[in-house]
C-alpha positions as CSV (number, residue, x, y, z in Angstrom):
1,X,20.4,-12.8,-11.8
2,X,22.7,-9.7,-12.8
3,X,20.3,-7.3,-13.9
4,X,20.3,-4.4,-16.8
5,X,21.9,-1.3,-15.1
6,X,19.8,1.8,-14.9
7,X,21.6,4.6,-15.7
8,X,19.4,7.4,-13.7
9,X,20.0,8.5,-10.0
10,X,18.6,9.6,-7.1
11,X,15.4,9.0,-6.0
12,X,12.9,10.5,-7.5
13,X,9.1,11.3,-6.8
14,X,7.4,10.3,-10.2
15,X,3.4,12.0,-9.2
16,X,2.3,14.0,-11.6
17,X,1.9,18.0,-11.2
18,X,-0.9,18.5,-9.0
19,X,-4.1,20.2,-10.1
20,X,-3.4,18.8,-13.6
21,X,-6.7,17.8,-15.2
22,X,-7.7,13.7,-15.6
23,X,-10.1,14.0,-17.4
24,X,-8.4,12.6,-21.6
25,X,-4.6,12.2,-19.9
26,X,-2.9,9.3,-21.6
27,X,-2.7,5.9,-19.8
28,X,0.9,5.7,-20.1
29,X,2.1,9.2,-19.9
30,X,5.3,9.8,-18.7
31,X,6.8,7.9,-21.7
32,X,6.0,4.7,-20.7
33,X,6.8,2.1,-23.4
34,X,4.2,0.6,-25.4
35,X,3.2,-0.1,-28.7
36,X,-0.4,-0.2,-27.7
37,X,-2.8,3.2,-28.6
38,X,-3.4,5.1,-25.2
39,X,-6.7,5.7,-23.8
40,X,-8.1,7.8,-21.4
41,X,-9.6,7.2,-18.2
42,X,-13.1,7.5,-20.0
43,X,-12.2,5.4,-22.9
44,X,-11.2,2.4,-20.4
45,X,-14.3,2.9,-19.2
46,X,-16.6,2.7,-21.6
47,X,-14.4,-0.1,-22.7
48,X,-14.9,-1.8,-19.2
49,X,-18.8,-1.1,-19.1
50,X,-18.6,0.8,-15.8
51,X,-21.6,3.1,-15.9
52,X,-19.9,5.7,-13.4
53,X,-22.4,8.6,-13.1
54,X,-23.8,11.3,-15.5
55,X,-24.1,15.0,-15.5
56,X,-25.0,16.0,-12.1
57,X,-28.1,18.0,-11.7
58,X,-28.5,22.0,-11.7
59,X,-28.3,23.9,-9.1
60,X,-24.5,22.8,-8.8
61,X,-23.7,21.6,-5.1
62,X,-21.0,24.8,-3.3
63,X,-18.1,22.4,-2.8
64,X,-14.3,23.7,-3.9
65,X,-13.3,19.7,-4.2
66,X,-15.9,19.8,-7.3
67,X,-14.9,19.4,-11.0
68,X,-17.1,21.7,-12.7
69,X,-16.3,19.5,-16.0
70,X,-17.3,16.1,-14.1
71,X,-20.3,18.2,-13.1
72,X,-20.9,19.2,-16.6
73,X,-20.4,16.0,-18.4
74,X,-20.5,13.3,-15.9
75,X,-18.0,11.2,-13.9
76,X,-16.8,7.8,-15.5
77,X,-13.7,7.5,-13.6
78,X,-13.1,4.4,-11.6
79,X,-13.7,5.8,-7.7
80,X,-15.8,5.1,-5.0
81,X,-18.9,6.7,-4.4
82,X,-17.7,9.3,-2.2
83,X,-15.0,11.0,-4.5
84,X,-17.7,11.2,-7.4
85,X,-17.2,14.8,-9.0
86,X,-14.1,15.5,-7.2
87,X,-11.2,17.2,-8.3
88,X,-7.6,14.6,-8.3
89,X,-6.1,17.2,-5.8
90,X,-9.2,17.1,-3.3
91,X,-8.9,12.6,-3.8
92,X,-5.5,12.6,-3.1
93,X,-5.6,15.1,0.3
94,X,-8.3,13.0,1.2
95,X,-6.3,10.4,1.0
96,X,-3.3,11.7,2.6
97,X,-5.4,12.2,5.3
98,X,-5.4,8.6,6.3
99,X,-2.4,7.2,4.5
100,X,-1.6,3.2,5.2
101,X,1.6,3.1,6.5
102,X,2.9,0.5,4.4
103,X,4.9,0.5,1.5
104,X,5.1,-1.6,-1.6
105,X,8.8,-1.8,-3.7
106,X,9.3,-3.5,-7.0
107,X,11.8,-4.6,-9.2
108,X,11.1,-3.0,-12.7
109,X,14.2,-4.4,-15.0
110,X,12.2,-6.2,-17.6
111,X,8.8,-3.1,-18.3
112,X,6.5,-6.2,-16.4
113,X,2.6,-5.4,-17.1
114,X,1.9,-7.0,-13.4
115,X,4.3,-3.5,-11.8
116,X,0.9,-1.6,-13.0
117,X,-1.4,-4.1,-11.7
118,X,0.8,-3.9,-7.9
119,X,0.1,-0.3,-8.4
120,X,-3.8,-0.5,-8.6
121,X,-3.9,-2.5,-5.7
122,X,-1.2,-0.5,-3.7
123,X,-3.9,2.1,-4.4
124,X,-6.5,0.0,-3.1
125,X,-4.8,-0.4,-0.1
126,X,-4.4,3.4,-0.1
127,X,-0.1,3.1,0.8
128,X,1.9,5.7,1.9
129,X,4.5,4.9,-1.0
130,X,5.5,2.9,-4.2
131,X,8.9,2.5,-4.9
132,X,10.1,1.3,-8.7
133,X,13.2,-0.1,-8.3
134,X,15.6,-0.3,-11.3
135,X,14.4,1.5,-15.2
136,X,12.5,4.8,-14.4
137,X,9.7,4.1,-17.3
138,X,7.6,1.2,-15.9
139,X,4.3,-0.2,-17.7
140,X,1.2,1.8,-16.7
141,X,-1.1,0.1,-18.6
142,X,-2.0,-2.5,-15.6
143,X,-2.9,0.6,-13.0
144,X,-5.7,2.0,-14.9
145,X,-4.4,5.4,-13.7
146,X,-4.4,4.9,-10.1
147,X,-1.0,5.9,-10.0
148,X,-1.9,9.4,-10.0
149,X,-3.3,9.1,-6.2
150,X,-0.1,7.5,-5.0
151,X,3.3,8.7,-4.0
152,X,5.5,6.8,-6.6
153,X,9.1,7.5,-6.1
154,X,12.1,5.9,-8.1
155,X,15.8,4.5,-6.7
156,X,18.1,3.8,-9.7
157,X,20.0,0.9,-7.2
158,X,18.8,-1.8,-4.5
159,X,21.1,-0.4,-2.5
160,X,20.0,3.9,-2.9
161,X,16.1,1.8,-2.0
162,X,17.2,-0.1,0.9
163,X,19.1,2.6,2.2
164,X,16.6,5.5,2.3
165,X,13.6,2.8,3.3
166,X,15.3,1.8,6.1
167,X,17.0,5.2,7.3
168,X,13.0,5.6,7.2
169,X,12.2,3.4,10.0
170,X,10.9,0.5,7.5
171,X,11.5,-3.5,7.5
172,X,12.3,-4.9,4.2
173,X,10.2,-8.1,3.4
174,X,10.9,-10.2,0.7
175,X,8.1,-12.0,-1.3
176,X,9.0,-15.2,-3.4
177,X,9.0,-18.5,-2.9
178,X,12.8,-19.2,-2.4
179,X,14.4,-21.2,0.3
180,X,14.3,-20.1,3.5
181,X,11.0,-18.1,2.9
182,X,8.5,-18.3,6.0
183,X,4.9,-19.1,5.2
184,X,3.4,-16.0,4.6
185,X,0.4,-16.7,6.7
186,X,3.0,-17.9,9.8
187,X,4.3,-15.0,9.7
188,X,3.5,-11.3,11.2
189,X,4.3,-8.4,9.3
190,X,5.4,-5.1,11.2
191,X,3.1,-2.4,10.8
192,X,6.5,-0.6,9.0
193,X,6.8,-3.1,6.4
194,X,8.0,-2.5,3.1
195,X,6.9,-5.6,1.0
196,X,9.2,-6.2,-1.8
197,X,8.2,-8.0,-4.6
198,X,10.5,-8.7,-7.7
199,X,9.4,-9.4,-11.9
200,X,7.4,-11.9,-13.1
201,X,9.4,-15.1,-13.8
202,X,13.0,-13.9,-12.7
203,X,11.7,-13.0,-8.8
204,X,13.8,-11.0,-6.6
205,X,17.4,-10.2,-7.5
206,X,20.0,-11.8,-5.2
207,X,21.3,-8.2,-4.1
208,X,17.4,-7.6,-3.4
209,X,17.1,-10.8,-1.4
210,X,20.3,-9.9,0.5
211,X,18.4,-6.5,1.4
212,X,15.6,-7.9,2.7
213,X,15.2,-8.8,6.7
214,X,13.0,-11.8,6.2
215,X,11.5,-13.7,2.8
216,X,7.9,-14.5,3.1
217,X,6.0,-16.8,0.3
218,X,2.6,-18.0,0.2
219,X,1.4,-21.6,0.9
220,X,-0.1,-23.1,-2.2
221,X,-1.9,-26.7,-2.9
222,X,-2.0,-26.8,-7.1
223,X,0.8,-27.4,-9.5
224,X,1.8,-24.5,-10.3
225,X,5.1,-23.7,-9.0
226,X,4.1,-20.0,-8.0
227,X,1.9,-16.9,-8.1
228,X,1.3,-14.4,-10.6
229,X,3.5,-11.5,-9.0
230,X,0.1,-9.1,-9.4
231,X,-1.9,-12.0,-7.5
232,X,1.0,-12.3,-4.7
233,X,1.4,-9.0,-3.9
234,X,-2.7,-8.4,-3.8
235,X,-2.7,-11.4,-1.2
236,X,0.5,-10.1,0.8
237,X,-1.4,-6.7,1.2
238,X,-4.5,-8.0,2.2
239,X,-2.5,-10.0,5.2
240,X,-1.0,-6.7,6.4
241,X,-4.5,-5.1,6.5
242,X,-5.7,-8.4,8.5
243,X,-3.2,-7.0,11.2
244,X,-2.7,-3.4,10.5
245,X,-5.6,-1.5,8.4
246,X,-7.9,1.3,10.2
């Protein structure tokens, strides 16, 4: 349970520069480890088989949130309807504009694909923050670059994390099916929650554990002894938005 030491500090805000174009940006920029080729965004998706739109039609709608390349060429990204065309600065003040307030923390000492799928869902969620606890390059692959319209920040330490999170007015909830963990379902989260989760296999750290105000895990009926960590985390989301979501 001792796990590899991290030799960064401070917490740091891991977003990429704003205005910087999406359109042929690597998957797992930043330096993210992989032995895998990178794609784009449009490769994934013709990969996928989304149809996303084409070239939008001349005269060229007046709106400053509007890519004129996406315009141009068409928009294959992986949004909703409403931000077709759009520029990643004008998604992500939209976004800001109604921000989730909860937060989602994970334990990144073994470069776990599920940390990018937590992402994409933290995304779908629409957060107000993603915290990477432990090694600063995490595997993007899983987000399908979602992480660009989130606030990722990084803590070298459980204990820089739990510090600033709950200096921050947040509750620290534990997910993982150790003893003492209340039935997820049982159990209301605060509307400041911080659901930690730790990686796949190991779980949560005993230091993380200690952190956390309560442990949570969710009721199964099969044979397996637990949850894919992505899988966990999509369900422990969706239970906070039963409560807290707009």
């Amino acid at each position: 349970m001792d796990p590899r030491k991290d030799k960064a500090t401070g917490a740091t805000a891991l977003n990429p520069p704003k205005g910087q174009s999406e359109r042929g940006d690597p998957l797992n920029r930043g330096g993210a480890e992989s032995s895998h080729p990178t794609l784009s965004e449009d490769e994934m998706t013709d990969a996928s088989g989304e149809p996303g739109v084409g070239p939008h039609p001349r005269p060229w709608p007046d709106d400053t949130r509007l890519d004129p390349d996406l315009l141009e060429h068409g928009d294959r990204r992986n949004v909703i309807d409403r931000y077709r065309y759009w520029t990643v600065p004008a998604i992500v003040a939209d976004l800001e504009t109604k921000r989730h307030p909860l937060r989602i923390a994970i334990q990144n000492w073994e470069h776990d694909f599920n940390i990018g799928s937590i992402v994409r869902t933290a995304n779908a969620f629409n957060v107000s923050g993603v915290h990477i606890i432990g090694r600063r390059r995490w595997n993007r692959r899983g987000a399908m670059v979602t992480d660009r319209y989130l606030t990722i920040h990084h803590h070298p330490s459980v204990g820089d994390f739990a510090s600033q999170l709950i200096a921050d007015g947040y509750v620290l909830i534990g997910v993982d099916n150790l003893e003492g963990a209340v039935a997820l379902e049982a159990y209301e989260l605060p509307q400041q929650t911080c659901l930690v989760f730790g990686s796949e296999g190991p779980g949560l750290t005993d230091e993380l554990v200690t952190a956390c105000k309560d442990l949570v895990a969710i009721t199964q009926y099969g044979s397996t002894r637990s949850l894919n960590a992505g899988a966990a985390a999509a369900i422990a989301m969706y239970h906070w938005a039963l409560r807290w979501a707009r």
